[in-house]
N, C-alpha and C positions, 0 to 999 in steps of 0.2 A: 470185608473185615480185616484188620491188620493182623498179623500175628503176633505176640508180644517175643523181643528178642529172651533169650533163654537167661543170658547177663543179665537183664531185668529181674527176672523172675528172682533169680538166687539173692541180688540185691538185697529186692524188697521183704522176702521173709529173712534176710539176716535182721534187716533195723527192727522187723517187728516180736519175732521169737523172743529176744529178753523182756521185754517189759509182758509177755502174754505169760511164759514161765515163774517171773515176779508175783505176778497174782494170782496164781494156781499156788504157792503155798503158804497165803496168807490162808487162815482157819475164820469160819465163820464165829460171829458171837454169841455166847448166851441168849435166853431169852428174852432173862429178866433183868439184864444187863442191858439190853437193846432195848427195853422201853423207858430204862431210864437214860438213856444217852442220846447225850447233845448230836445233834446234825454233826456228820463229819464235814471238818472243813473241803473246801475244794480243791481237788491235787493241784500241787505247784507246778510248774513250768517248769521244763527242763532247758537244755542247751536245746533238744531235740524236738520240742514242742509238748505239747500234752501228753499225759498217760493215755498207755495205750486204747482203755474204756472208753475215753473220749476222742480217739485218735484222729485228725482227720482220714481222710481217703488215701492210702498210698500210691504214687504215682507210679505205672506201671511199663510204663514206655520210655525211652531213651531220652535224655534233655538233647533237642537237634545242634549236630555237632555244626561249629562254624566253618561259614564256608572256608574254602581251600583259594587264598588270594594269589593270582598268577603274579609267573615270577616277571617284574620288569624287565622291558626289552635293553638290550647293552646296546652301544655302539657302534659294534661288530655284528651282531644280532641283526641288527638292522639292516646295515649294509648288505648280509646276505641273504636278506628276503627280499629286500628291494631287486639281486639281482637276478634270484629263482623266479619272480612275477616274467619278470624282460625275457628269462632262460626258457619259462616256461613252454611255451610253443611261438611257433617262426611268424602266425597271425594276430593281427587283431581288427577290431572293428566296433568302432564305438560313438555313438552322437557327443558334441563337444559345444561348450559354452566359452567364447573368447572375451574378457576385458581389455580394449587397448589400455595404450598409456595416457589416451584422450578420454578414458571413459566409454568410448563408443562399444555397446556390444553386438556381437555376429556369433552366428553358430551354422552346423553341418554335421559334416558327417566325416569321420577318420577313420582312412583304410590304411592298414600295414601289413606288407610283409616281406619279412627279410628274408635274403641281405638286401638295405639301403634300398627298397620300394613302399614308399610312404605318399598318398593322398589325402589333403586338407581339402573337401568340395566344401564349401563354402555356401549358403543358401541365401537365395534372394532379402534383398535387395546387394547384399555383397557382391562385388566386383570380381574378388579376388580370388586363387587357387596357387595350391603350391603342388606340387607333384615332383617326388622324385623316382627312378629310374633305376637305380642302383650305382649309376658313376657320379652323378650330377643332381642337383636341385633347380628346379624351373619356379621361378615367381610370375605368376601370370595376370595378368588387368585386362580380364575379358571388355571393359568397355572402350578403354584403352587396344585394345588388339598390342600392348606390349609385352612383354617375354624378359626377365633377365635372367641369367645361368651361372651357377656356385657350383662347385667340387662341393661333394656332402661331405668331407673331413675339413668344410670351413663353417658349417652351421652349426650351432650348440645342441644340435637334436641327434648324438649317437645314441642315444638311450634308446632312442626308437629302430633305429638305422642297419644297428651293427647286427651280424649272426649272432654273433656271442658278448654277454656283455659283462666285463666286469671295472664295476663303477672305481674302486681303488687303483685300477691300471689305465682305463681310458682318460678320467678327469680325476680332479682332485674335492676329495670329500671333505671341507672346510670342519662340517660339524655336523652334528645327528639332532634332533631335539624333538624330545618323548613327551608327547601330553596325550590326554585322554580321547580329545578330538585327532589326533592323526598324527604319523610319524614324518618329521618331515628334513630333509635328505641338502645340506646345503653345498653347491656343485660349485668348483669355478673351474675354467675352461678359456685356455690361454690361445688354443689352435683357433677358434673363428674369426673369419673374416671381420677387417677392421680394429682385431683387436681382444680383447679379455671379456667374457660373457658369465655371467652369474647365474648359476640357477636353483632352484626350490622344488624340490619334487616331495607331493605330499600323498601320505599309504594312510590305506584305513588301516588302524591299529589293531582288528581281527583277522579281517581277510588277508592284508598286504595286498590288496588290490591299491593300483596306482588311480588317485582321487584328482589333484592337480599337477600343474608346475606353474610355475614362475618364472619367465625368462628375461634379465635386463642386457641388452645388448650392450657393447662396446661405446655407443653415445649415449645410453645413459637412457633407451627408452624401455618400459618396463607392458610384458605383455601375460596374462595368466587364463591358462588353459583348464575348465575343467571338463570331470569325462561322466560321461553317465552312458547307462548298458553295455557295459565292454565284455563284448563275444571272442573266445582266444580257440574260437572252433574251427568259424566260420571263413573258406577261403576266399578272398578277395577276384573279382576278374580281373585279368593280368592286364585289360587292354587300360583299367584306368590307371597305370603309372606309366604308359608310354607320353615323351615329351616330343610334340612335333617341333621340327630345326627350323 
């Protein structure tokens, strides 16, 4: 059973104390008076509703206060949760769902941990693996048996890379853009190889957990990463970011 709050209580005998004192000193009428008299009419209607005799039922519980609407995320706001996620701890490891710019999709499994040791294992029928090391980036074409090798300060992936990250000093934060479905973080990035690389990085708007990215390279192809079960516990085996030469 609820308790009724005390504020209630006092309320509801304030409203109803005048109109009960009102008719405690009205006086009853004669006898002989009362068999000849007409039906009284029936009491009028106040601002407050009926006289008390007929009163409905006084509400004795609190009207439910409205909810308390959070304050919208800023700009700034933003940016600094996006970079507490990345700050939070030096691991991650999460399954990944990739769109190329063909359409084509592939998924796996994303191991990181910093500084600059990142694995993209890639699942069957996929060919491909990226694995960096901590100086370098390996793109690999298992069926292929070829190899090619990047400086990780030429890929657009410091977000993952760096020990420490802070997005207003490594890239340049274009714009922030706040909706209901997710916050999402617009990057551009002039250091990668080839050229100027664009990115999208998109936070669930509770957690600040990181949900996608969006990365359009320097020609113009456009690739979007997203992440489901990301573990920021669990440590990675160190043997899968070694790159053999």
């Amino acid at each position: 059973m609820k308790h009724t709050p005390l504020a209630a209580l006092v309320l509801a005998f304030a409203l109803v104390a005048p109109a009960v004192a009102e008719e405690a000193k009205k006086e009853p009428a004669p006898a002989s008076e009362a068999a000849d008299a007409k039906p009284a009419p029936a009491p009028a209607k106040g601002k407050k509703g009926k006289a008390a005799k007929n009163a409905d039922p006084v509400q004795l519980t609190n009207p439910a206060a409205p909810a308390e609407q959070p304050k919208p995320v800023t700009r700034d706001e933003a940016v600094r949760r996006a970079n507490a996620f990345f700050n939070a701890s030096p691991v991650m490891t999460a399954d990944f769902v990739q769109i190329g710019n063909d359409g084509k999709r592939s998924e796996g499994k994303l191991h990181v941990q910093r500084a600059g040791r990142v694995r993209f294992e890639y699942a069957q029928p996929a060919t491909m693996e990226v694995v960096a090391d901590g100086a370098q980036v390996a793109i690999r074409d298992r069926k292929l048996g070829t190899q090619d090798l990047y400086f990780i300060n030429q890929t657009p992936l410091k977000f993952l890379m760096k020990e420490k990250i802070d997005l207003e000093k490594d890239v340049t934060v274009q714009d922030v853009q706040i909706e209901d479905s997710g916050v999402t973080i617009f990057i551009e990035d002039k250091a990668t190889f080839g050229g100027t690389s664009h990115l999208k990085l998109i936070f669930d708007p509770k957690s600040f957990k990181l949900k996608q990215w969006d990365v359009k390279d320097p020609q113009g192809y456009e690739t979007l990463i997203t992440l489901f079960n990301i573990d920021q516990t669990k440590t990675p085996d160190p043997t899968l970011f070694k790159i053999s030469k």
